[in-house]
N, C-alpha and C positions, 0 to 999 in steps of 0.2 A: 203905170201903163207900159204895154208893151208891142213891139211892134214886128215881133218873131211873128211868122207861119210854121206852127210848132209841128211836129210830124203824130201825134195823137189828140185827136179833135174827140172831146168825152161827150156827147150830149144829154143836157136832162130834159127831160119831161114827163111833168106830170101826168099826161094824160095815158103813157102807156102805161104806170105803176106809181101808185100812191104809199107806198113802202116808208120811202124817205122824199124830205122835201128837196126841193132844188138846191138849196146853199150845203145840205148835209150829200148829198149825192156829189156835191162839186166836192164839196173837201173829202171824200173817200178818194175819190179818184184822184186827185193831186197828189193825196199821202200816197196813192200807186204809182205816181209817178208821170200821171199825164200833166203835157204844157197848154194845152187848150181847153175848156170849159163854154160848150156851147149852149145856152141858152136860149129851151123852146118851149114854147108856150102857147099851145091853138085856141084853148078858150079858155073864156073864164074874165071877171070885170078888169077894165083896164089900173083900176085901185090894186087889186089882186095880183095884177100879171107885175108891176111895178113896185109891190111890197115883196116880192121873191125873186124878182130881180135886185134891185135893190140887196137884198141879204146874200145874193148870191155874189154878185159882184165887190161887197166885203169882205167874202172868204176868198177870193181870188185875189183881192190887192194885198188879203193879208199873207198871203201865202206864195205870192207870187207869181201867180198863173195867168194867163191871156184869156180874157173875158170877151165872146163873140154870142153877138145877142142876133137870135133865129128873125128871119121875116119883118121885127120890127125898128124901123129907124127911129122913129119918138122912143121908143122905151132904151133901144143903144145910147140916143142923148141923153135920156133921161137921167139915168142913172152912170155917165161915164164909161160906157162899155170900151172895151181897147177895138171890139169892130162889130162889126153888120153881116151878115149870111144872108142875099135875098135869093128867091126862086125866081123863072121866068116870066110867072107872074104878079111879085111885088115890086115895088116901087123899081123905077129903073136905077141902072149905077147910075147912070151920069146927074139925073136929079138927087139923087143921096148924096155925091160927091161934091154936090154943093152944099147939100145942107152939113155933112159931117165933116168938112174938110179935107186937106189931102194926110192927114198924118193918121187917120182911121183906115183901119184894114177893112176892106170890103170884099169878101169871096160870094161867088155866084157859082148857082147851080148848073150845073150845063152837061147835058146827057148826051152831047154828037158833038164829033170834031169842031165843025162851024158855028154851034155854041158857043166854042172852049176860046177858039178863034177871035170870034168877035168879042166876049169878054175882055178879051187878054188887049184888043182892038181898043176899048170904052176905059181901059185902067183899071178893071180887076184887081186885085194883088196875089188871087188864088182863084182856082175852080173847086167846088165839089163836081165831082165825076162817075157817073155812075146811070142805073145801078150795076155794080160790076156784079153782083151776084145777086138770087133772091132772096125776099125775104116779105117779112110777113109784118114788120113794123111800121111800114108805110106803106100804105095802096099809093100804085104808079101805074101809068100805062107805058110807061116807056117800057123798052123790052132789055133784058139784061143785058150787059153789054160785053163783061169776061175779060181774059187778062191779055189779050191780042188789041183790043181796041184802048184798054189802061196804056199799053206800049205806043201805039200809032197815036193818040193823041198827047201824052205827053215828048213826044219826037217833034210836036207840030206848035207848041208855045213854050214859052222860057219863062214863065210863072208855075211856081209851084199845082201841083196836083194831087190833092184830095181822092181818094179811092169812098165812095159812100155803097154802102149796104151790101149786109149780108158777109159781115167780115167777123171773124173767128181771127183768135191769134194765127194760128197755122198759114192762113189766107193772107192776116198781113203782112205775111212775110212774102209770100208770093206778089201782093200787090205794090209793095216796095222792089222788088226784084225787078217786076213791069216798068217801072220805071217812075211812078207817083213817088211824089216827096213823103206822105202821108196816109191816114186813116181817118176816118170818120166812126165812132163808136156807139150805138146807143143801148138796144136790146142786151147785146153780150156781159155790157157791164151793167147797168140798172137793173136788168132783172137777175142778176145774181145773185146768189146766198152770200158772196164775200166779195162785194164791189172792192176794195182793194187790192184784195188776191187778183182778181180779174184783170185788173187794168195793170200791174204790175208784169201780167203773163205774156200781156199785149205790148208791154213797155221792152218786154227782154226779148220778144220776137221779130220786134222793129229794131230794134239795135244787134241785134245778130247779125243784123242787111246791112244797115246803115253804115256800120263800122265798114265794111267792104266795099262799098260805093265812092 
């Protein structure tokens, strides 16, 4: 278990691409060199979501990666997740933070300053932030938000920041420039022809920044 907020957040799910399962998508991506491995899962039996959690979070402990399970706190318990990612409208931090203790990373979605704010307020350990750019892998009503507001709300909390959607390596290098610690990755590498090449791209574009910072 781990308790890094890695700066490349891989996310799988199944429901945008059935290519590879969740445990096989996590170890591509690791072999490229990402430290976080998020785990999302919108439908399907709760047997189901917990048997690919489960295998997923085997390739992570085996491989050493930070395992962050999307929306669900039963299934982060379930299977030993190292955190929890909820939206605004799943469970709250502070009730998750009692049920999963303080040594579980807990990151929250937060699309406006006073979001980012208040999280950071309730014991967050991260924000997702966004959507900095659009995109097509998640219907949102929020409106994009670009690489001016990446800057002004990471100027405004001292917990790392998350850049979500619609990131390209080129982008993340721009959104770590903004001043985010990180990325958030799902489209670009899952639906890849060479999920490793992919994330490896995004690995050497972030550390091009990073080393400078």
């Amino acid at each position: 278990m781990t308790n890094t907020i890695g700066r490349l957040h891989v996310l799988t799910d199944f429901n945008l691409q059935q290519l590879h399962s969740h445990a096989d998508l996590a170890a591509m991506a690791i072999e490229g060199g990402a430290d976080v491995i998020q785990f999302r899962q919108k439908k399907g039996s709760l047997l189901d979501i917990l048997h690919a959690a489960e295998s997923t979070a085997k390739v992570c402990s085996d491989l050493g990666a930070c395992l962050i399970v999307n929306d669900r706190v039963d299934v982060a318990q379930a299977v030993g997740a190292d955190g929890v990612h909820l939206g605004q409208t799943d469970m709250p931090l502070k009730r998750a933070r009692k049920i999963l203790g303080p040594k579980i990373i807990i990151g929250i979605t937060a699309p406006t300053k006073a979001l980012a704010r208040r999280a950071e307020q309730d014991g967050a350990d991260y924000i997702g932030f966004g959507p900095v750019y659009e995109t097509a892998s998640k219907s949102t009503s929020v409106p994009t938000q670009g690489l001016t507001a990446v800057l002004d709300v990471s100027n405004n909390i001292t917990i790392p920041v998350i850049g979500i959607a619609g990131i390209t390596p080129f982008r993340a290098a721009d959104v770590i420039r903004a001043g985010a610690h990180g990325v958030a990755v799902m489209s670009a590498i899952s639906l890849a022809e060479d999920p490793v090449g992919a994330t490896r791209q995004f690995v050497a574009a972030i550390e091009s920044v990073a080393a400078r910072i």
